[in-house]
C-alpha positions as CSV (number, residue, x, y, z in Angstrom):
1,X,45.6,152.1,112.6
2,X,42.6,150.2,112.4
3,X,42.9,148.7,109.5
4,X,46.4,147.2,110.8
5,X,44.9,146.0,114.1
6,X,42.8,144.4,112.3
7,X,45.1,142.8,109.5
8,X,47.0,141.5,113.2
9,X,44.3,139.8,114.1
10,X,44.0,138.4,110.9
11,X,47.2,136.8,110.3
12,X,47.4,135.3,114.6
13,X,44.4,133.8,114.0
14,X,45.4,132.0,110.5
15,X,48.6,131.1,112.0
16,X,47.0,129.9,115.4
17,X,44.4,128.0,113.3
18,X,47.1,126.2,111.1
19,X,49.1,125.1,114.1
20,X,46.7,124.5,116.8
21,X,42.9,124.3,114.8
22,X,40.6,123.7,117.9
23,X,42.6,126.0,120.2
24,X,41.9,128.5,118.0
25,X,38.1,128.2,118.0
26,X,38.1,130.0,121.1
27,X,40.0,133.3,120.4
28,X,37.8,133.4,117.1
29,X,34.7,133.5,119.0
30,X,36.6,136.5,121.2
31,X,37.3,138.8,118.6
32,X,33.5,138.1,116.9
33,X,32.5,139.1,119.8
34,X,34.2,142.4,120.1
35,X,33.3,143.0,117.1
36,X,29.9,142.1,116.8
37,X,29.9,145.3,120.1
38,X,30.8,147.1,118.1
39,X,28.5,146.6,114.9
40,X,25.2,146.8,117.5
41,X,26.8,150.0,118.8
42,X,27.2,151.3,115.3
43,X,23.9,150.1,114.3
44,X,22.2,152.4,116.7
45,X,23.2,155.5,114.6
46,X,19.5,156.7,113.3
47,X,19.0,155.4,108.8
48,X,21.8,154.9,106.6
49,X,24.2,156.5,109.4
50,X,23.9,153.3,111.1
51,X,24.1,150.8,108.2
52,X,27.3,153.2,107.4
53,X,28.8,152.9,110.6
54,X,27.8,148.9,111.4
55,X,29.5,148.2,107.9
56,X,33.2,148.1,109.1
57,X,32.7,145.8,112.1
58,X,30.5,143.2,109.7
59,X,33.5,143.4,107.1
60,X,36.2,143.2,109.6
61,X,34.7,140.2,111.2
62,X,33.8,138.2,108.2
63,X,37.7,138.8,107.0
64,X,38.5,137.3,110.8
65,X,36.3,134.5,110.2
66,X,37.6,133.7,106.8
67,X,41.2,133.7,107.5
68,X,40.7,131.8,110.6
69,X,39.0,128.7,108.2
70,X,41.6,129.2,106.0
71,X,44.3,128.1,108.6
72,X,41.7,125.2,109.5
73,X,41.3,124.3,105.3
74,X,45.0,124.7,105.2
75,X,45.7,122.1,108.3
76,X,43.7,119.4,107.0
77,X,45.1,119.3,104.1
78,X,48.8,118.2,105.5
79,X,49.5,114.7,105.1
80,X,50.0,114.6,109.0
């Protein structure tokens, strides 16, 4: 359930970054930080536990970040 919450995220923000690029800046930064919560809480977790548990959140939000510049790469590219 996660992973599709996640994949969500993912594609509104590549849409919302094609049609609208520095609208979009703002709910980016939103969901980085809800995630980066959740990476320090994971983090807390005593040795490898907590680089286990922090992994997840770091993946999750550089996949955010990435499809969110995609949409952005994508936009400038139109001849509009």
């Amino acid at each position: 359930m996660v992973i599709g919450a996640i994949v969500a995220v993912c594609v509104v923000l590549l849409v919302l970054a094609f049609l609208a690029p520095r609208l979009s800046s703002r709910p980016q930064r939103g969901v980085d930080g809800a995630l980066e919560a959740g990476r320090k809480g994971g983090s807390k977790a005593p040795g490898k536990l907590g680089r286990l548990l922090q992994k997840p959140f770091s993946k999750s939000e550089h996949a955010v970040d990435r499809s969110a510049g995609a949409g952005r790469r994508g936009r400038s590219k139109l001849p509009l």
